[in-house]
GUNUZA-905242 format. One line per field, with one value per atom (N, C-alpha, C): y, z, x; residue in one letter; chain. Coordinates in pm, whole numbers. Each point is the difference from the previous one (the first is absolute). Layout:
% GUNUZA-905242
c2 = c(Y / ...)
c3 = c(Z / ...)
c1 = c(X / ...)
rest = c(a / ...)
kette = c(A / ...)
//
This chain:
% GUNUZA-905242
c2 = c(10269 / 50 / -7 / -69 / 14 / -73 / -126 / -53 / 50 / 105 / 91 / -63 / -41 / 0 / 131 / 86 / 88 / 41 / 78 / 16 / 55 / -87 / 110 / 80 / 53 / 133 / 97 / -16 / 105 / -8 / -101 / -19 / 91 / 36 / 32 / 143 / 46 / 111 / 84 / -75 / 44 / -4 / -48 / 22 / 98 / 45 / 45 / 26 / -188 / -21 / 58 / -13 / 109 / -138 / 10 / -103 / -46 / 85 / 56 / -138 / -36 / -77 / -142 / -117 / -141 / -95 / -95 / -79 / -127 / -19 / -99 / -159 / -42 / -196 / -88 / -85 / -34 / -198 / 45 / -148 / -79 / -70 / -124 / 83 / 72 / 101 / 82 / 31 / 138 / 87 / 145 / 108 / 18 / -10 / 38 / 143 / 48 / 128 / -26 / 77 / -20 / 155 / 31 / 194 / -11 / 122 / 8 / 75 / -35 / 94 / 86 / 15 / 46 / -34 / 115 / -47 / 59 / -98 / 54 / 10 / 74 / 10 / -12 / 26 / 27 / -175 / -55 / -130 / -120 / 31 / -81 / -20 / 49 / -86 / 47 / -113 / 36 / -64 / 62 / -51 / -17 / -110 / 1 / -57 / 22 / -11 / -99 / -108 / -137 / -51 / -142 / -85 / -15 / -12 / -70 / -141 / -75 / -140 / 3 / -83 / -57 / -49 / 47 / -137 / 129 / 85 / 121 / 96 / 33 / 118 / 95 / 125 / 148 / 89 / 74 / 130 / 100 / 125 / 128 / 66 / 1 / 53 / 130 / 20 / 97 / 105 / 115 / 148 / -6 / -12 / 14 / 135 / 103 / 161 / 6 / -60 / 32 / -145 / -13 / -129 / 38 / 53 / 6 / 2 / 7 / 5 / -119 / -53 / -198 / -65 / 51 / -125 / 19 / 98 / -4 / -86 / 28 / -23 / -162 / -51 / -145 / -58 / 43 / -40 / 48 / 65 / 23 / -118 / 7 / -196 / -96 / -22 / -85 / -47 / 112 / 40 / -62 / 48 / 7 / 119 / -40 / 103 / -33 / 126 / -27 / -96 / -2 / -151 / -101 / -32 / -125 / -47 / 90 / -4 / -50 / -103 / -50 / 58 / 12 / 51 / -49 / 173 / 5 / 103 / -50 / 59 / 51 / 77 / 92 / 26 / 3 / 53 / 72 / 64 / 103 / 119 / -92 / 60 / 84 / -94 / 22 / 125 / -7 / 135 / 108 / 0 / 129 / 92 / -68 / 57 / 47 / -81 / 27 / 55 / 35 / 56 / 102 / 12 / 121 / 52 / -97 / 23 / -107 / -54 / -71 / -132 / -42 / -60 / -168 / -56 / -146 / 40 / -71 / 12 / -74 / -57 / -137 / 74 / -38 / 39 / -144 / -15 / -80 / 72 / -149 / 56 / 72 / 46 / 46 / -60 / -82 / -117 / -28 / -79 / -61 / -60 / -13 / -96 / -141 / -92 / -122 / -77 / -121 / -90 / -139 / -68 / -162 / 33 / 40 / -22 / 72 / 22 / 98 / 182 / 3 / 160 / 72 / 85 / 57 / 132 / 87 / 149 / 11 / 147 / 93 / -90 / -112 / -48 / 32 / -43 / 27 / -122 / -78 / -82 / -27 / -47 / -18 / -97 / -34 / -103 / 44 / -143 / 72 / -178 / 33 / -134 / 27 / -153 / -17 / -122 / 29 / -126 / -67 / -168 / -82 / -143)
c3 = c(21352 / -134 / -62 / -142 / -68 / 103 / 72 / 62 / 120 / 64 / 144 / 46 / 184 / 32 / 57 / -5 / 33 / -8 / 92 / 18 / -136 / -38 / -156 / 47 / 78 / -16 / 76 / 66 / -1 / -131 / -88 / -115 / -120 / -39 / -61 / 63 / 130 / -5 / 6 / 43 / -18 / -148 / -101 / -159 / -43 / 55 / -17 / -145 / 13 / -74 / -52 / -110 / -56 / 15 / 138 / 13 / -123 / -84 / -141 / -70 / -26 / -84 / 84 / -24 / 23 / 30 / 53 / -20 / -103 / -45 / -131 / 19 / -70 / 13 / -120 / -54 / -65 / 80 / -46 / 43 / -121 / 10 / -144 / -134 / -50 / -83 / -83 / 163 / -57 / 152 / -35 / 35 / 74 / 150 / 94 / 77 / 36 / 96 / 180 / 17 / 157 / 82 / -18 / 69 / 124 / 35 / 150 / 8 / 171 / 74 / 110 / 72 / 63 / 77 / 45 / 71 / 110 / 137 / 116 / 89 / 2 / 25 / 139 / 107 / 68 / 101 / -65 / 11 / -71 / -105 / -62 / -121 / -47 / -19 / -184 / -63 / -136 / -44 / -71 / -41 / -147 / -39 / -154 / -33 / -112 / -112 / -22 / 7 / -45 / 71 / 29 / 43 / -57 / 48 / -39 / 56 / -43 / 28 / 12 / 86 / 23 / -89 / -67 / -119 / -105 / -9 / -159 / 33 / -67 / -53 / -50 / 119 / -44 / -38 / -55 / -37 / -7 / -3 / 65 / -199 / -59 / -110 / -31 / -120 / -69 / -42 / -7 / 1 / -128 / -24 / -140 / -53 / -79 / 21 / -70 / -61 / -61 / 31 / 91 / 47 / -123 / -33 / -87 / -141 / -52 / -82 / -26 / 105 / 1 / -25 / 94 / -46 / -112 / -42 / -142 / -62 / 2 / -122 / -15 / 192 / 1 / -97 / 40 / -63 / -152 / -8 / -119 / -93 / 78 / -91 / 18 / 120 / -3 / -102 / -70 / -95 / 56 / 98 / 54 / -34 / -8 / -23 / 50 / 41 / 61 / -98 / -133 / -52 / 23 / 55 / 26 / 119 / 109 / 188 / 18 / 44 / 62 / 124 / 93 / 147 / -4 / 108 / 54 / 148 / 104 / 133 / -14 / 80 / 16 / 141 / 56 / 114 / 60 / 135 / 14 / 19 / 17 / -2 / -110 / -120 / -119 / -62 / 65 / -46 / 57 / 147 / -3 / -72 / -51 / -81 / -119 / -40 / -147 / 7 / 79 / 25 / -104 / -60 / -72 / -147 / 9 / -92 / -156 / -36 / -109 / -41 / 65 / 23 / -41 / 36 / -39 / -96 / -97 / -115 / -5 / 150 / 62 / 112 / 69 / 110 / 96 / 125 / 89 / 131 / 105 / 132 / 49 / 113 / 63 / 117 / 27 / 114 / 73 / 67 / 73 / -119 / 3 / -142 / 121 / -53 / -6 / -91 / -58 / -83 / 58 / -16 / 26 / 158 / 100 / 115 / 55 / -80 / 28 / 3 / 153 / -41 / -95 / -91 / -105 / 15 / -30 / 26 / -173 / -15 / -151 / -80 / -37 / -71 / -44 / -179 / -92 / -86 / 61 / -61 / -89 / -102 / -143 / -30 / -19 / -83 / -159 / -82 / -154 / -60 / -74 / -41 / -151 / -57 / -112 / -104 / -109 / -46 / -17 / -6 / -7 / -116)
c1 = c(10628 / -8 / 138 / 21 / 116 / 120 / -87 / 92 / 58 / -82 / 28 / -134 / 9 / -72 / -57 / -128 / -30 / -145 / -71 / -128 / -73 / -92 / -28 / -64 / -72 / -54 / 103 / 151 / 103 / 83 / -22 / 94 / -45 / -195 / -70 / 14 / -27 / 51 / 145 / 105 / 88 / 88 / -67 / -10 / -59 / -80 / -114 / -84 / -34 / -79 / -135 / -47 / -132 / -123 / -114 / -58 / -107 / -37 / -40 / 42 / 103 / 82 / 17 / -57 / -1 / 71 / 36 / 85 / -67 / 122 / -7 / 34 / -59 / 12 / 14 / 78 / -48 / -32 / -157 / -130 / 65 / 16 / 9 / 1 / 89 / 12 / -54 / -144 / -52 / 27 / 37 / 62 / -99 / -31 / -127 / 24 / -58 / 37 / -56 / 90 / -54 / -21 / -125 / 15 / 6 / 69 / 34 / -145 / -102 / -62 / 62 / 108 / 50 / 104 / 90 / 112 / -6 / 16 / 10 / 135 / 114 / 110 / -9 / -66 / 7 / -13 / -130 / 11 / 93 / 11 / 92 / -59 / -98 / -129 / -39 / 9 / -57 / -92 / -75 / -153 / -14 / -57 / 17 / -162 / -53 / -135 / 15 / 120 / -26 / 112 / 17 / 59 / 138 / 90 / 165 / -2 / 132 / -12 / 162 / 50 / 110 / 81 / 97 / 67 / -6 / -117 / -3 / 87 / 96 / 67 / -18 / -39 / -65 / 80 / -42 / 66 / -80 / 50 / -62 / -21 / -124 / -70 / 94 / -16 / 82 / -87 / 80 / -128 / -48 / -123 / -45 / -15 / 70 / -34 / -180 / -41 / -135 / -64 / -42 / -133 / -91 / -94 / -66 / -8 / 153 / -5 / 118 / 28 / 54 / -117 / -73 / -136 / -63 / -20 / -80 / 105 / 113 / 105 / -47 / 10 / -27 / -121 / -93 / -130 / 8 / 85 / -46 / 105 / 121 / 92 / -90 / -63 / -77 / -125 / -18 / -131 / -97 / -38 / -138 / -74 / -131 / -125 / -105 / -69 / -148 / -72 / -43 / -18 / -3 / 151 / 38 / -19 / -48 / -8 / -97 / -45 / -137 / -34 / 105 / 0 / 140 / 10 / 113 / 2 / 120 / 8 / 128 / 14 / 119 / 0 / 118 / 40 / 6 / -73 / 27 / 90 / 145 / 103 / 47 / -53 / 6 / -89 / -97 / -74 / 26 / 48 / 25 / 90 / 95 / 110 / -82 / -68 / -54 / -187 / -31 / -165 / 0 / -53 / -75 / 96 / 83 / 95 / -9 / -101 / -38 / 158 / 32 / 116 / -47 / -186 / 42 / -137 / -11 / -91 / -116 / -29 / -131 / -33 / -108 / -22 / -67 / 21 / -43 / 13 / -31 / 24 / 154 / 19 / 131 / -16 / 51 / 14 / 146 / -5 / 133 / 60 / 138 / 28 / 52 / -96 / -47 / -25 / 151 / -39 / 5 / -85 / -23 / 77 / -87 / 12 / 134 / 55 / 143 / -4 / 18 / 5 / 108 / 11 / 101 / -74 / 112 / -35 / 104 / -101 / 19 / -24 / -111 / -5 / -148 / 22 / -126 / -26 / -185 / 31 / -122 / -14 / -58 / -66 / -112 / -53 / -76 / 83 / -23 / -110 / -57 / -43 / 24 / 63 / 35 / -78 / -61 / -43 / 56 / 61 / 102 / -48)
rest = c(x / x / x / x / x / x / x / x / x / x / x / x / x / x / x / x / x / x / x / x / x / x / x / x / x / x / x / x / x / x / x / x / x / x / x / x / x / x / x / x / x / x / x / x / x / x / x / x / x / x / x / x / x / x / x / x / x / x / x / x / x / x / x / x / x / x / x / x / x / x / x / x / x / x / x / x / x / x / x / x / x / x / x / x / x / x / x / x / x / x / x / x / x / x / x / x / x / x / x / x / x / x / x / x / x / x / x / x / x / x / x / x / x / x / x / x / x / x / x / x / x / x / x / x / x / x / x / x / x / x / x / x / x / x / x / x / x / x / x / x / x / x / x / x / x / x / x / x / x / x / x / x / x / x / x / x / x / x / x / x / x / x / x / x / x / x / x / x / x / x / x / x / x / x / x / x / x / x / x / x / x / x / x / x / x / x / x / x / x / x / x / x / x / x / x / x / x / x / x / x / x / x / x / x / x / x / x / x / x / x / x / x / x / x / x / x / x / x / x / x / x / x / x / x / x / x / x / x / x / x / x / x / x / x / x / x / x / x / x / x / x / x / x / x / x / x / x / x / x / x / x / x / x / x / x / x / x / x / x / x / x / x / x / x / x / x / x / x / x / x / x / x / x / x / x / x / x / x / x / x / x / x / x / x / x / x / x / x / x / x / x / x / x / x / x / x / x / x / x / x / x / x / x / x / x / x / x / x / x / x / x / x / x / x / x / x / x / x / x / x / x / x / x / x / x / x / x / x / x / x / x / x / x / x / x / x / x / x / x / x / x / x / x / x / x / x / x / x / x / x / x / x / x / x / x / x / x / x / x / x / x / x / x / x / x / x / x / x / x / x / x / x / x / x / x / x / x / x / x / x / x / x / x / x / x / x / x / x / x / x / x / x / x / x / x / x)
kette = c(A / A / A / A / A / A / A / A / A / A / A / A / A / A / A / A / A / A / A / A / A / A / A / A / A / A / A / A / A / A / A / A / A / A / A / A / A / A / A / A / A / A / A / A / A / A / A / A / A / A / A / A / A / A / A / A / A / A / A / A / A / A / A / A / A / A / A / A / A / A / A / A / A / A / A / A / A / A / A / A / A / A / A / A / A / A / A / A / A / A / A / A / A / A / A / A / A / A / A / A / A / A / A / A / A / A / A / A / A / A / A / A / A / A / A / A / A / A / A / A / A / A / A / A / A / A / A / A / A / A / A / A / A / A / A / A / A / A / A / A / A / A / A / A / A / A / A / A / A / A / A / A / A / A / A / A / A / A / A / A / A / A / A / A / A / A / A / A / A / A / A / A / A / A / A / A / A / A / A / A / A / A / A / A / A / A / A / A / A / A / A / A / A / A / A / A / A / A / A / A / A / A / A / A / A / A / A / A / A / A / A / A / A / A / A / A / A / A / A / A / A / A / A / A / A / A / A / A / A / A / A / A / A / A / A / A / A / A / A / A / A / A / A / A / A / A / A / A / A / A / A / A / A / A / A / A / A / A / A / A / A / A / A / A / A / A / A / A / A / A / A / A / A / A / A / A / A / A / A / A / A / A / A / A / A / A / A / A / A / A / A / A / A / A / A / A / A / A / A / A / A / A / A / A / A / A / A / A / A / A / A / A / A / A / A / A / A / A / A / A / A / A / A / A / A / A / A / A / A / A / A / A / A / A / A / A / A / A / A / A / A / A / A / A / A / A / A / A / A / A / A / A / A / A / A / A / A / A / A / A / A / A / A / A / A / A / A / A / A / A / A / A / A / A / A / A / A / A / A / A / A / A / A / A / A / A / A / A / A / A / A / A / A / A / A / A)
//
């Protein structure tokens, strides 16, 4: 890490990182997340919701103080509306933060986040149809 060689799951805890908060990627310049499932110190051993790759440059996600009220903010620059949603999935990572809290303005499944064969975690994704 940061150019130290060192065990990430003694590096993650001896930071003591918040497993809550993701590591970050940028895929061909969109911003992906990567959630941790657990850290096993004892083995060495860290577990993650989606895959890393050799060659990407992670970084450890930044504390958001209001998740819920980032994402509305998001969707709401985005100007999306239930109107405009044909179907949409959301993550389950993603919902738990936001359950019961009126936070996306569509409703669909809560699934694995899975796009085109790629696992991605905290992601929300949308289909809109437009007349052209």
């Amino acid at each position: 890490m940061n150019g130290v060689n060192e065990n990430f799951a003694h590096y993650i805890t001896r930071k003591g990182l918040d497993l809550k908060l993701p590591l970050v990627a940028d895929y061909y310049g969109a911003m992906i997340n990567i959630s941790f499932q657990r850290v096993d110190t004892a083995t060495g051993v860290v577990k993650l919701y989606a895959p890393v790759f050799t060659g990407v440059r992670y970084r450890y996600a930044k504390t958001v103080t209001n998740y819920v009220e980032a994402f509305k903010t998001r969707i709401k620059d985005a100007a999306l509306s239930s109107e405009q949603i044909i179907f949409s999935c959301n993550c389950v990572l993603n919902y738990l933060e936001l359950e019961s809290k009126n936070a996306i303005p569509f409703i669909g499944p809560i699934t694995f986040g899975e796009i085109a064969y790629q696992l991605l975690n905290q992601t929300l994704v949308y289909l809109t149809i437009h007349d052209v």
